[in-house]
N, C-alpha and C positions, 0 to 999 in steps of 0.2 A: 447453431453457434455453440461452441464449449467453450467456456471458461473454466480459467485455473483461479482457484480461490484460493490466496494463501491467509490461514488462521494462524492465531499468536495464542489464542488463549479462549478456551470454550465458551466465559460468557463474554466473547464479544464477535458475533456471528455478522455474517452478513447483513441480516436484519430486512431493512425494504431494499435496500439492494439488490438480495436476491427474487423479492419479491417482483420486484422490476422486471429484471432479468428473466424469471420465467413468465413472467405475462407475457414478452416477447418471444419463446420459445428456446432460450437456453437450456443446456444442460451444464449444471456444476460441479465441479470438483474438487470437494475440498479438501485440503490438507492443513493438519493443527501440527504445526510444528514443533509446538512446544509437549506436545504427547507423542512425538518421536514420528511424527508423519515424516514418508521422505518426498523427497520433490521429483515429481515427474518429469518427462523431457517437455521443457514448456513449446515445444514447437509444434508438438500436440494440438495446442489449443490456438481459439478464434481470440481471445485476451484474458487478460489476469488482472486480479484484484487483489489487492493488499490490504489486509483487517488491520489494525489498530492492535496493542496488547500496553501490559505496565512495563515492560523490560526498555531501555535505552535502546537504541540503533547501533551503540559504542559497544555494548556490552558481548561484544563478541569470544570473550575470556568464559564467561558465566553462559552464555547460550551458543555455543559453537557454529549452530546450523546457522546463524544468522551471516555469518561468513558466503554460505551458500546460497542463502537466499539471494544475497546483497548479487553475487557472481548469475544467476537464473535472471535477477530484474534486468540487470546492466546487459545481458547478451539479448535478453527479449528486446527493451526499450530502443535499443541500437540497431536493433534488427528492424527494427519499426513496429514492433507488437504493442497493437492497445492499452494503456494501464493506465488505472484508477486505484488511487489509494487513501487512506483514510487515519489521521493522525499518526500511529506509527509505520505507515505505508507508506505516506508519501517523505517519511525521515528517510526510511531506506528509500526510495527512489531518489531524495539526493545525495546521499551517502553514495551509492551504487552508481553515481555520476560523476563521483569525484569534490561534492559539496562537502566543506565543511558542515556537520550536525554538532549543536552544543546544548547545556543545558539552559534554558532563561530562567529572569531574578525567581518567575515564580512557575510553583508547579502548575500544569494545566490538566485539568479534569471536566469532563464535562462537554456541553456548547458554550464556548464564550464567544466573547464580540469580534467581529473582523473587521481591521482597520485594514486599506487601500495604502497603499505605497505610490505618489505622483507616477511612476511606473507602470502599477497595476492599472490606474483610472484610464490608464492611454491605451492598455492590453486590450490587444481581441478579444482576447476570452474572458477578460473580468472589466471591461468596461461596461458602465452601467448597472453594475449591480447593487452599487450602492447609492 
């Protein structure tokens, strides 16, 4: 399996993710965007993962590439391509859908707490988890 790893910013790597990832035999490839990496033909790849960085999802004025990126998730995701993102990952993954992204009252740093949305509790995928 290949994954495309898209990075935003060196110290925020894959982590156990990749760790993950290779105990089941991937191989990864990563791309730091923000060090002028360019983005491969994601059709390349088995899936893609989107790292987290401090930059907004909006800030497409100040990081240009992020225009492309947003253009790589939307043609993968639609295609049906695997993806997993991870605080600034999954803003562009709905940025890259056509979601509104904004900022909230407060900054978010860190693990903080997950509240369920009556929505979420009834979800597939996230009923029960809390």
């Amino acid at each position: 399996m290949k994954v495309l790893v898209l990075q935003h910013i060196a110290c925020e790597p894959p982590g156990e993710f990749e760790e993950v990832l290779r105990n089941v035999g991937a191989d990864l490839h990563r791309v730091e965007l923000d060090a002028g990496g360019v983005l491969p033909d994601w059709t390349k790849f088995d899936a893609i993962v989107a790292m987290g960085g401090p930059m907004s999802v909006n800030d497409d004025a100040k990081y240009p590439w992020l225009a492309t990126e947003k253009q790589l998730i939307r043609d993968a995701v639609t295609a049906g391509k695997p993806f997993w993102g991870t605080c600034l990952g999954v803003q562009l993954l709905a940025a890259s859908l056509g979601a509104r992204v904004f900022a909230g009252e407060h900054p978010e740093v860190g693990v903080m707490p997950v509240i369920l949305t009556d929505a979420a509790r009834n979800d597939p995928v996230f009923e029960g988890l809390l």
